[in-house]
N, C-alpha and C positions, 0 to 999 in steps of 0.2 A: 051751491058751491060744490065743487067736486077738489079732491085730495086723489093727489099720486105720490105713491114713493118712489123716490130714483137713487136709493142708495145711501149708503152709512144714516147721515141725518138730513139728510135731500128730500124736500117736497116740491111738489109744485100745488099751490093753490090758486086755482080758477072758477069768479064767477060771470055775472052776461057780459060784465064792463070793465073787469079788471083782471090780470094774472100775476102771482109774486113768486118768487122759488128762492128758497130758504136753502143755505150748503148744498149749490149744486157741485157734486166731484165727477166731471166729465171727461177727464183727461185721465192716463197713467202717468202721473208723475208723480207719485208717491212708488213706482217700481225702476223709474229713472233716479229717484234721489236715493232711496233707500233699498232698493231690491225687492220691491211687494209689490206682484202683479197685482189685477183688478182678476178678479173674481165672476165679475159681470160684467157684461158689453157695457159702455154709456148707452143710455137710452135718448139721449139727446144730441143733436150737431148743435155747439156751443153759437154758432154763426147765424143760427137760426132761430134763434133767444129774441123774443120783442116785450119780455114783460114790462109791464108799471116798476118794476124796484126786485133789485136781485139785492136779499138779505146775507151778508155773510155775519156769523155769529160770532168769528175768530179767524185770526191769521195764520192757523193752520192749512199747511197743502191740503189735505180732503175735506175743507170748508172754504177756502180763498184759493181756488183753483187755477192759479197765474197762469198753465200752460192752457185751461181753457178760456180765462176772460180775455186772452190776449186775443180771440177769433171770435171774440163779444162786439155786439156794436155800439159801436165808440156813446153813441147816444145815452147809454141804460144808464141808469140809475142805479145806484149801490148805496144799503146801509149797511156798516160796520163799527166795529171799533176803533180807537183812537190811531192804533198801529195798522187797522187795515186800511184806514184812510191812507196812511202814509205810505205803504204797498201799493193801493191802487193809484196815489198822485204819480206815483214814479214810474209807472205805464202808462201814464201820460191820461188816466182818466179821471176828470175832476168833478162829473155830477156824484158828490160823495157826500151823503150824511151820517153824521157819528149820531149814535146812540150809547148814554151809558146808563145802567140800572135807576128807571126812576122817570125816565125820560120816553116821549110818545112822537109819532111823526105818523103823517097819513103818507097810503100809497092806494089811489084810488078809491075805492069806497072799504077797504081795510083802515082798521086806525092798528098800527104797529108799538108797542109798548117793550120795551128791552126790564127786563127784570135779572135778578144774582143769578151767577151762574159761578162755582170758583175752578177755578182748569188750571194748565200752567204758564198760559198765557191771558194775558186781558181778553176777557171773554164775556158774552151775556145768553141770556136764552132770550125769549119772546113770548108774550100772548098775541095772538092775531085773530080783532075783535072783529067781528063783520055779520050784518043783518041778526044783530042779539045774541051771537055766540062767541064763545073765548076757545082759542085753542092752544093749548102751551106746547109748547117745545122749548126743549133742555139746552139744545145746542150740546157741547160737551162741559161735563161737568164732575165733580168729587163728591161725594155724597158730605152735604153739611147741612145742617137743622135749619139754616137761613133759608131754606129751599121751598121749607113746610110755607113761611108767609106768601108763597105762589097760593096759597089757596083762598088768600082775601079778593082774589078778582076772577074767585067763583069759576075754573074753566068747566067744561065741558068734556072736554076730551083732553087729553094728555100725549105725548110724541117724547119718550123719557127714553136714555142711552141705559144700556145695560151691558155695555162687553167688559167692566170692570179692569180694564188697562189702558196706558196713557193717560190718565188723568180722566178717568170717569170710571162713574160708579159702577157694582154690580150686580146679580139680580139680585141678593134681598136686599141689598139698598137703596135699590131701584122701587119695591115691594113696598119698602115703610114708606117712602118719600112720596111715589103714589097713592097708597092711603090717608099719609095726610093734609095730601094736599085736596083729596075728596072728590076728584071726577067721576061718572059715571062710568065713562069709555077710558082706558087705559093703552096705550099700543108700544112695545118698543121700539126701537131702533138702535144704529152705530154695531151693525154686524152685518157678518157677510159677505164683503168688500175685500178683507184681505183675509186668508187663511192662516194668520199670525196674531189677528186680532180682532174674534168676531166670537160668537155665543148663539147657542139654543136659544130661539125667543120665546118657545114653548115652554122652557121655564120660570120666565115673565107671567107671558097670558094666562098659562094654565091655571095659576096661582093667584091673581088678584081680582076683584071685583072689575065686569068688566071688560077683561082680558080680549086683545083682538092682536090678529098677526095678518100684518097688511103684506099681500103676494106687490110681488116687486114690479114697479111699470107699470100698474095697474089703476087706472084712475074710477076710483069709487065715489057715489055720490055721499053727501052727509047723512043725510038720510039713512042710506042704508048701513051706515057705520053703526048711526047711534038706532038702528030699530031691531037688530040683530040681538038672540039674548045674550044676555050679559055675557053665561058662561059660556059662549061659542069663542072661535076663533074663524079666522076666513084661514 
């Protein structure tokens, strides 16, 4: 398997048979609706997207990216929430499965699991199980204790938000949440992207068991994520 980040809480995961990308925010339209440029180029042409299953976590603009799915092909596949189904029916796309906490759906040889996430909108994170490994991601989220039972499905690695505005946590609540939820490998995200609402990830990695600061665009194998020591960072 190999892991890229493409920004704020944007991955793409690709193995021999399968690819998913999780909040991809490809467009600037969060500097069209609200005045906040992008920070980073998109790493992606939206048009050129053929994964198995494009995850959105939440109906947020830099998670349900309208101005980019609109140059999606009509074909893909999207899981979301209740309300991002209803955004994406009304762009006329209807391979759409909801997921709410609790609830599992495959996407290729991925089995997808939506677990609590609380934001301030209907939101979920994910573990994404594949070849015997769990990888969580937060999606966006507020730091609450309900958070801690992510750690009954044993991840591996952890993908946790720490810019501690808009409705997600900051980094020492990023800190306890990833301690208890007990991964090895820890990494943040949800910075960066806009210079109004982004955070030192160094104050993350530096500090937890673990800690790793994934370079942006960068597709790393798993391997090398989890054989690196603990307390390095990339």
């Amino acid at each position: 398997m190999t892991i890229r980040w493409i920004g704020q809480s944007g991955y793409i995961l690709k193995t021999e048979s399968t690819e998913i990308i999780i909040d991809p925010y490809l467009s600037d339209a969060v500097n069209r609706i609200a005045n906040r440029p992008r920070m980073v180029k998109a790493p992606i042409e939206p048009e050129k997207i053929e994964a198995d299953a494009v995850i959105c976590t939440h109906d947020h603009i830099d998670h349900l990216d309208t101005d980019a799915i609109a140059l999606m092909n009509p074909r893909l596949r999207f899981i979301t929430t209740e309300k991002g189904k209803e955004i994406l029916n009304s762009m006329g796309r209807e391979n759409v499965t909801v997921l709410k906490p609790g609830e599992s759906t495959k996407a290729g040889n991925f089995n997808i699991t939506a677990v609590f996430a609380k934001h301030t909108t209907e939101a979920f994170g994910i573990i994404a199980g594949c070849n015997g490994k769990n990888l969580y991601f937060s999606g966006d989220t507020l730091f609450d204790e309900r958070l801690f039972e992510i750690s009954h499905f044993k991840p591996d690695i952890t993908f946790i938000c720490i810019n501690g505005k808009l409705g997600n946590m900051n980094v020492n609540e990023a800190i306890l949440t990833a301690e208890k939820i007990g991964a090895a490998v820890n990494i943040p995200n949800h910075y960066g992207m806009f210079a109004s609402n982004t955070e030192d990830p160094g104050l993350f990695s530096g500090r937890i068991r673990g800690g790793r600061t994934l370079e942006y665009n960068r597709s790393y194998k798993l391997e090398e994520i989890e054989s690196s020591h603990l307390t390095d960072s990339f």
